[in-house]
C-alpha positions in Angstrom: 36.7 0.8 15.0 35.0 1.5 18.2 33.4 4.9 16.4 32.2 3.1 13.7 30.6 0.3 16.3 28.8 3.2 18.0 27.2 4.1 14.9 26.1 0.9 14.1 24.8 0.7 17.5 23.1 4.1 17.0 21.7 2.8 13.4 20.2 -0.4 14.8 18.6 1.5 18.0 17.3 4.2 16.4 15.3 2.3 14.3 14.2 -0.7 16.1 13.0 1.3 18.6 10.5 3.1 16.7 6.8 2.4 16.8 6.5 1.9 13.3 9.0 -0.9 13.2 8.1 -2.3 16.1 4.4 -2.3 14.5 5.5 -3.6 10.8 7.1 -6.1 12.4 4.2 -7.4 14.6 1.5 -6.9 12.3 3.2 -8.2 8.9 3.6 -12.0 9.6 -0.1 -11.9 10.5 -1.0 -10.0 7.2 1.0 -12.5 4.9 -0.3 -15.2 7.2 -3.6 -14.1 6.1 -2.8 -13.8 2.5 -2.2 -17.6 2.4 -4.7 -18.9 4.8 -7.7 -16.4 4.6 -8.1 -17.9 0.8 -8.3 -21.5 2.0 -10.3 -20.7 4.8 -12.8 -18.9 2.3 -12.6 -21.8 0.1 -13.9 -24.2 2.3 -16.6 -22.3 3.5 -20.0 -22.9 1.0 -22.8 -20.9 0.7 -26.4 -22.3 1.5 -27.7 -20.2 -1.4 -28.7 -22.4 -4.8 -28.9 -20.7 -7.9 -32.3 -22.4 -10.0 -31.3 -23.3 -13.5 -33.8 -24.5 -15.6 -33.2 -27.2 -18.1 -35.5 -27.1 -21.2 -34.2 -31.1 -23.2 -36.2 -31.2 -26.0 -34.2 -34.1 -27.0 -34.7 -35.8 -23.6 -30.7 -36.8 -23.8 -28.8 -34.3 -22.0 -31.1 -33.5 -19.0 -29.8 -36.2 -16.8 -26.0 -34.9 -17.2 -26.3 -32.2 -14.6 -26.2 -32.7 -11.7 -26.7 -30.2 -8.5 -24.1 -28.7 -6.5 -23.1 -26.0 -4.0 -23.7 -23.3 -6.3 -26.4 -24.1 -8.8 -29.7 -26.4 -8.5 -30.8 -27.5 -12.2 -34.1 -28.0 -12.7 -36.0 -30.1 -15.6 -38.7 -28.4 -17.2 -40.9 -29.4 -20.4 -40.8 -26.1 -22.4 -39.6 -22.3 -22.4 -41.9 -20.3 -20.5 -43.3 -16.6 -20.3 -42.5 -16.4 -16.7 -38.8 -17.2 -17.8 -38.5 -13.4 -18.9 -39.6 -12.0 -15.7 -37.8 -10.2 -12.8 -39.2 -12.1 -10.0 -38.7 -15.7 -11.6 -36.9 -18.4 -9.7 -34.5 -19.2 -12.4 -31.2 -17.3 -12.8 -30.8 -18.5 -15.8 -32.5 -21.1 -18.8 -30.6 -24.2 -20.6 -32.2 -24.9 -24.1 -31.7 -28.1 -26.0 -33.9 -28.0 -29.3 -31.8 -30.9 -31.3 -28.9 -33.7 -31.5 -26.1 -31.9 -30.3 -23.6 -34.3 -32.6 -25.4 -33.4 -35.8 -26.4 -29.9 -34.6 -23.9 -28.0 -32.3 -25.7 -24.9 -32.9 -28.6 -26.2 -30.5 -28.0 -25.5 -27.1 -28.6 -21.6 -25.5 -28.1 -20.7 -22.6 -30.4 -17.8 -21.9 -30.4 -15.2 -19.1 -31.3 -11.6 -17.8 -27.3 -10.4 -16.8 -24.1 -12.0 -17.5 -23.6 -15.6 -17.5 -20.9 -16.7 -14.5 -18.2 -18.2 -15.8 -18.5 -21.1 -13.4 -21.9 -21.5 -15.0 -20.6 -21.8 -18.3 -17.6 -23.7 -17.4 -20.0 -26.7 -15.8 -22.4 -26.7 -18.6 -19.9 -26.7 -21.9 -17.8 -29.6 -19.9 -20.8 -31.7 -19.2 -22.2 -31.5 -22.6 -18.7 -31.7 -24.3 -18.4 -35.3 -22.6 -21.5 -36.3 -24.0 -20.7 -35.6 -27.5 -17.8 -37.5 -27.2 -19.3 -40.0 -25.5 -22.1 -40.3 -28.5 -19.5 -39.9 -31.2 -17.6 -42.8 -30.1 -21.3 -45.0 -29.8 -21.0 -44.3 -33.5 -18.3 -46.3 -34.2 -19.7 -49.2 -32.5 -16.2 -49.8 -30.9 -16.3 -52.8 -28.8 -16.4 -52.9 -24.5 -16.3 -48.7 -25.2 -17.5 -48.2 -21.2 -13.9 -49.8 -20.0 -11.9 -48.4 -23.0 -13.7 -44.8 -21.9 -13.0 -45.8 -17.9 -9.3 -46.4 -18.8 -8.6 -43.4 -21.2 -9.7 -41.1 -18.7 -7.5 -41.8 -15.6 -4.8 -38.8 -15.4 -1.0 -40.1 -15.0 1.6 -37.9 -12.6 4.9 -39.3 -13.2 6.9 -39.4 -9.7 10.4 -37.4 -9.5 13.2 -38.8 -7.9 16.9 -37.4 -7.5 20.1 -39.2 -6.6 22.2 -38.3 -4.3 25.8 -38.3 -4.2 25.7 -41.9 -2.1 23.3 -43.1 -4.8 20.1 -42.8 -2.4 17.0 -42.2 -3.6 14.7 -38.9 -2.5 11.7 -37.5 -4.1 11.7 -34.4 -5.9 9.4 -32.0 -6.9 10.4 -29.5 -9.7 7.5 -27.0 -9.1 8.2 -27.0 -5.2 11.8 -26.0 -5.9 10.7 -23.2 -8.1 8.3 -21.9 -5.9 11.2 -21.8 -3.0 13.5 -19.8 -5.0 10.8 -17.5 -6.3 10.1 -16.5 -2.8 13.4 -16.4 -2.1 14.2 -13.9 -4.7 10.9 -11.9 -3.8 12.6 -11.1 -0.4 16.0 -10.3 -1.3 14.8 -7.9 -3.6 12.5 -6.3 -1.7 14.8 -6.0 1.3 17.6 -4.7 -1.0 15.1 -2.2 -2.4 13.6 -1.0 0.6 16.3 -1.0 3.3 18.6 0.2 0.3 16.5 3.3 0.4 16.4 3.6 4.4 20.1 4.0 3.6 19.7 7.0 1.3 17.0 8.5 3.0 19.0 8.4 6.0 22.2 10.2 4.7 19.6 12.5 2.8 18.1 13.6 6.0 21.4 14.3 8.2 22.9 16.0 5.1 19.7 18.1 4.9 19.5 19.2 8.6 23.3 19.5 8.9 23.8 17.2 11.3 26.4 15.1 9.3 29.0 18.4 10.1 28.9 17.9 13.5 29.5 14.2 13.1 32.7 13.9 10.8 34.2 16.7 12.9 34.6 13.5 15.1 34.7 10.3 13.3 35.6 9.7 9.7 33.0 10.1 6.8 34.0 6.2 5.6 33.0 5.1 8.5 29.8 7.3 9.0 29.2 5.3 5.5 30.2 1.9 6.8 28.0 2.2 10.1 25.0 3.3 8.9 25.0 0.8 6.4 25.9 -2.4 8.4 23.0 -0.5 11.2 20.3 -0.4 9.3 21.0 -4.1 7.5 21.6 -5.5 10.9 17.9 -4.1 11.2 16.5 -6.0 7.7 18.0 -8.8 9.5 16.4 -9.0 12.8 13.0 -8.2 11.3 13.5 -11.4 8.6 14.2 -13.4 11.5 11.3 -11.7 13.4 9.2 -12.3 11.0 10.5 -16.1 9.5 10.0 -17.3 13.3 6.6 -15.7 13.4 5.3 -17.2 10.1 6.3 -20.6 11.1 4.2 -20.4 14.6 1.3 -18.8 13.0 0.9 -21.4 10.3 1.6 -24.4 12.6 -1.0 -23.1 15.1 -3.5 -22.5 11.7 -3.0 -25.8 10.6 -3.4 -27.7 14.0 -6.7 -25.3 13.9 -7.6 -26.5 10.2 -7.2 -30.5 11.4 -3.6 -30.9 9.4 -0.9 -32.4 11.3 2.4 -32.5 9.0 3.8 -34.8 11.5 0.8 -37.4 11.3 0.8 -36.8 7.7 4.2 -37.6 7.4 4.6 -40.6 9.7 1.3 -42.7 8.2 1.4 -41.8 4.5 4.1 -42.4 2.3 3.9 -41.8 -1.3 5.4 -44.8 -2.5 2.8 -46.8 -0.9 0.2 -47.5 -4.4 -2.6 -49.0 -1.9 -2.4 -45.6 -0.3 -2.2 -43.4 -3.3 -5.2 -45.4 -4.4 -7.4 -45.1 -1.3 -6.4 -41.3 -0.4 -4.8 -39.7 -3.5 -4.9 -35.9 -2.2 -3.7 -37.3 1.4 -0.8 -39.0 -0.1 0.0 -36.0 -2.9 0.0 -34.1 0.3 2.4 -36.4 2.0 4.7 -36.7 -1.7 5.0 -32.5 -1.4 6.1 -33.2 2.6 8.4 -35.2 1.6 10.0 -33.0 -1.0 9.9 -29.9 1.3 12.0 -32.4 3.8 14.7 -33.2 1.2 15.3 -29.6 0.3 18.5 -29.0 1.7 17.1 -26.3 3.8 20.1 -25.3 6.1 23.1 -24.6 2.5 19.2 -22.9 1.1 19.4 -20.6 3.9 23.2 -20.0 3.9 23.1 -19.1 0.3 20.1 -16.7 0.8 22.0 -15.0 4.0 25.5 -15.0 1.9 23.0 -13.3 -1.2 21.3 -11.1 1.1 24.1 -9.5 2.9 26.2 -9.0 -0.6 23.2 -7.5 -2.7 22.6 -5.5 0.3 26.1 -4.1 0.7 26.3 -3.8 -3.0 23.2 -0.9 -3.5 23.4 0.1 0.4 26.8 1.6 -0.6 24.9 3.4 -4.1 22.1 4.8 -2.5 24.6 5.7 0.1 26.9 7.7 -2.0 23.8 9.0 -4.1 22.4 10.6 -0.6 25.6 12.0 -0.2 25.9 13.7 -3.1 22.6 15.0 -3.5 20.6 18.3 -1.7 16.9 18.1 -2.6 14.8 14.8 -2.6 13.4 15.8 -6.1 17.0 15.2 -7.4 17.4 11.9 -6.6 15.3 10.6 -9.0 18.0 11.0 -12.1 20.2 8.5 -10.0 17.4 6.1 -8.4 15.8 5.2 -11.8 18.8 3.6 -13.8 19.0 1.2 -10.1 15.5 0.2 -9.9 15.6 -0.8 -13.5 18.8 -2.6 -12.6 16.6 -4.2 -9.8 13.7 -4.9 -12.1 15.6 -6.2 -14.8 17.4 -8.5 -12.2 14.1 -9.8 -10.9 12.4 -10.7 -14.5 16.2 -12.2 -15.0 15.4 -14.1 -12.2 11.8 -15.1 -13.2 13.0 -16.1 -17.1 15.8 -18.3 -16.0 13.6 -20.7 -13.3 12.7 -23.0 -16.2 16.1 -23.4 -17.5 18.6 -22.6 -14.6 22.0 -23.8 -16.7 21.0 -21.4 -19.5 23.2 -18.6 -20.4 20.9 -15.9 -18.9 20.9 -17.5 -15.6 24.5 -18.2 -16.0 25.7 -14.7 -16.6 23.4 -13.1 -14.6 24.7 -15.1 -11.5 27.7 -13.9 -12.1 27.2 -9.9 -12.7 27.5 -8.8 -8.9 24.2 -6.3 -9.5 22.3 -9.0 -10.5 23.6 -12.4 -8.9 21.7 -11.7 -5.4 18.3 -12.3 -7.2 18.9 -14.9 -10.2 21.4 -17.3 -7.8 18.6 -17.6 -5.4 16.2 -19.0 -8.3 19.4 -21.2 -9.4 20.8 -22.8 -5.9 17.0 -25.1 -5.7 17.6 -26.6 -8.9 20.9 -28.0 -8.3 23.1 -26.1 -9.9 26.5 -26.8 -9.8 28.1 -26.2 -6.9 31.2 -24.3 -8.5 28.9 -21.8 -10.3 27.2 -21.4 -6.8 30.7 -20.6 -5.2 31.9 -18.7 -7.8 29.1 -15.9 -8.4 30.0 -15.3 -4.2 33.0 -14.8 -4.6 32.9 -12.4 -7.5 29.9 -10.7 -5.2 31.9 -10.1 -1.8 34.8 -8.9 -4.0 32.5 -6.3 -5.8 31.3 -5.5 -2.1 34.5 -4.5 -1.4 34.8 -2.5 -4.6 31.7 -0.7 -4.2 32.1 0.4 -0.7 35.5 1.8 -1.7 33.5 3.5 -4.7 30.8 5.0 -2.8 33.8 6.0 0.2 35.2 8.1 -2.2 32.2 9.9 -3.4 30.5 9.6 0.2 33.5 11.4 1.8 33.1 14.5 -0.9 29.3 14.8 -1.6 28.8 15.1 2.2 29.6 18.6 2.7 28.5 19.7 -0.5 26.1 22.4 -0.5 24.1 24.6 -2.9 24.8 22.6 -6.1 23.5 19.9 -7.9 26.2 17.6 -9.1 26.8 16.4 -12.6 27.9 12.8 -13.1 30.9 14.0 -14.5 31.9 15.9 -11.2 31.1 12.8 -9.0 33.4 10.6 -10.9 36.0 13.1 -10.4 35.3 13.6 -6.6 36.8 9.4 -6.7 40.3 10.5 -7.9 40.3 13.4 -4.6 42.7 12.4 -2.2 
C-alpha cells in the first residue's frame, strides 16, 4: 500500500508541477471566462457608424414604417436616381416601392451594389410584413381592430413550478436544467477523454524508454497500474476545482463590473410579483432564472457529477492503461483508441438525444451501460429522474470499476514487458487467463 501511495504521490507531483499545467490551469478560467463575457461585452457596445438607406414610396404608405437605428439611417427620397449606381453614393443600399403591396407583392426591391446584410433584410421584410397584415385586416372592416391588434400581439411565457416532496412550491425552468447537465456532461467527457489519454501516454512513454523494468523489479505492475491512474485523476481533480473556484470569482467580479448584482437582483425582484413583471419584464425574467439556479439542488448535482466523474474516469483510465501496456509504437495505438472514442462519442450524442425526454428508453439504458452512464446520467439527474434509477446506474458503474481494473491488471501486468511485437487481440485476451 505504501508503494502504490508513493506513486500516486509521484503521479500527482510530477505533473502539477509542470509549467504547462500550472499555465493551463491559470490561463483557462480566463479563456472560457472570455468566451461568455467577451460576447456580451461586444453586444453592448454600438457603432457610431449609420448605414444611409434610401427609401423610394411611390405609394406614399410604407415610408413612415422604418424607422432609424444603430445600424442603418433610412432616408425618404422621391425617385430612383443615377447617382444611386455610383461608387461614391451615400446610400448602401435603395428600398423601392412602385405599388400596393396587398394586391401586388411583387413590388418592393431592394437594390444594392454587394450583398444585402441579413440584418438589413430581416428589418425590412418584418416591417413590411406587419403592414400587410395590418391592411388586410382594414379590409374586413373588423370592429375596434387597433385594441383587437394591441391584444393579439402580446407574447404569453407560462411560469413552471415543481413540488416538492413537503408540497412547497419552487420555480422551475426546463431549459436551465438542460443547460446544467449539458455542461456537465461536456466536462466529464472531456476529462475522461483527455486525462484518459495522460494515462496511456504515460505507460506508453515508460514502456518506451524502459523505465517500467526498473520499477516492477520493486513494486508490483497492479499497483504501477493503480497509482498512476488514481495520480493523474487526483490531478483532473485539483485543476476542476482550480478552475470551478476561478470561474466563479472571475464572473462575480465581471458582473459587479457590468452593474449586475445577483444579490440585489434577488432580494428586490421576485417573479411572482405581476406589477413588477409588468414595469421591468427583462429585470424580473432575470430574477425568475435566479431563482431557478437557487432551487437546483446544487450540492446531490455536484455529488452525482464527482460519483460520475471518478467511475467514468476509472472505467477508460484502466483501458487506455492496459492499451499502453500492451502496445510498442505510438502509431499502433490507433487500432485500439478508435473503437473508445466512438464509444465516447456515441455516449455524448446519447447524452444530447435523451435531454428532451430523460425517462425514455435511450436515456434509460444508456445510464445504465457502465461505458456510457458517466455522460447520459449527468443530462438525467437535472430533470428529476427517479432517484432509484440515479442509485442504481452507480452502483452498476463502481462494480464495473472494479471489473475493469482487474481486466486491465491482467493485461497491464503481461503487456508491460513485452517487446518487439505487436499484439493481436486474440493474444491480449489470453494474456487475462496468465497466472
Amino acid at each position: 500500500m505504501n508503494k502504490t501511495l508513493i506513486i500516486i504521490q509521484r503521479e500527482y507531483l510530477n505533473r502539477v508541477s509542470k509549467k504547462s499545467f500550472i499555465i493551463l490551469t491559470i490561463l483557462m478560467p480566463f479563456i472560457m471566462a472570455a468566451l461568455i463575457l467577451v460576447p456580451l461585452f461586444l453586444s453592448m457596445v454600438k457603432s457610431d457608424e449609420k448605414k444611409d438607406i434610401a427609401i423610394v414610396d411611390q405609394t406614399g404608405k410604407y415610408m413612415t414604417l422604418f424607422k432609424d437605428n444603430e445600424s442603418y439611417r433610412f432616408v425618404p427620397t422621391l425617385q430612383m436616381l443615377p447617382e444611386f449606381l455610383s461608387d461614391s453614393t451615400q446610400f448602401a443600399a435603395v428600398v423601392e416601392i412602385t405599388k400596393d403591396l396587398v394586391k401586388h407583392p411583387e413590388a418592393a426591391t431592394i437594390y444594392s451594389r454587394k450583398e444585402i446584410p441579413h440584418s438589413l433584410s430581416q428589418l425590412i421584410n418584418d416591417a413590411l410584413t406587419e403592414k400587410i397584415r395590418h391592411d388586410k385586416l382594414v379590409s374586413y372592416n373588423i370592429p375596434e381592430l387597433a385594441n383587437i391588434m394591441s391584444d393579439y400581439e402580446h407574447s404569453f411565457s407560462i411560469r413552471t413550478i415543481k413540488w416538492g416532496e413537503d408540497g412547497t412550491e419552487n420555480t422551475s425552468n426546463t431549459d436551465l436544467a438542460i443547460g446544467v447537465g449539458f455542461m456537465l456532461t461536456l466536462l466529464i467527457y472531456m476529462f475522461v477523454l483527455s486525462y484518459g489519454g495522460m494515462v496511456m501516454q504515460s505507460v506508453m512513454e515508460e514502456k518506451t524508454n524502459r523505465i517500467v523494468e526498473l520499477m516492477i523489479s520493486s513494486v508490483k505492475p497492479f499497483q504501477l497500474m493503480i497509482g498512476k491512474i488514481i495520480g493523474i485523476g487526483l490531478v483532473g481533480i485539483t485543476q476542476l476545482t482550480i478552475w470551478g473556484f476561478m470561474l466563479f470569482v472571475i464572473i462575480t467580479i465581471a458582473g459587479m463590473i457590468f452593474g449586475v448584482s445577483t444579490a440585489e437582483l434577488s432580494q428586490n425582484i421576485t417573479a411572482s410579483d405581476p406589477t413588477l413583471m409588468a414595469a421591468a419584464p427583462e429585470t424580473a425574467e432575470a430574477a425568475q432564472l435566479l431563482e431557478s439556479i437557487h432551487n437546483l439542488n446544487l450540492p446531490f448535482l455536484g455529488l452525482m457529477f464527482l460519483l460520475n466523474f471518478i467511475g467514468g474516469y476509472i472505467v477508460y483510465a484502466s483501458l487506455f492503461a492496459a492499451i499502453g501496456a500492451s502496445i510498442n509504437e505510438a502509431e499502433d495505438s490507433q487500432q485500439f483508441m478508435m473503437p473508445i472514442v466512438i464509444l465516447l462519442i456515441f455516449a455524448l450524442y446519447a447524452g444530447m438525444y435523451s435531454a428532451d425526454n430523460p425517462e425514455g428508453p435511450l436515456a434509460f439504458w444508456c445510464s445504465m451501460i457502465p461505458f456510457t452512464a458517466p455522460i447520459v446520467s449527468m443530462v438525467r439527474i437535472p430533470m428529476d429522474v427517479p432517484l432509484w434509477e440515479t442509485l442504481l446506474s452507480l452502483i452498476i458503474l463502481y462494480i464495473s470499476v472494479f471489473a475493469m481494473v482487474w481486466f486491465s491488471g491482467k493485461i497491464y501486468r503481461v503487456g508491460i514487458l513485452m517487446y518487439g511485437k505487436k499484439p493481436t487481440i486474440k493474444e491480449i485476451l489470453k494474456w487475462i487467463t496468465y497466472k
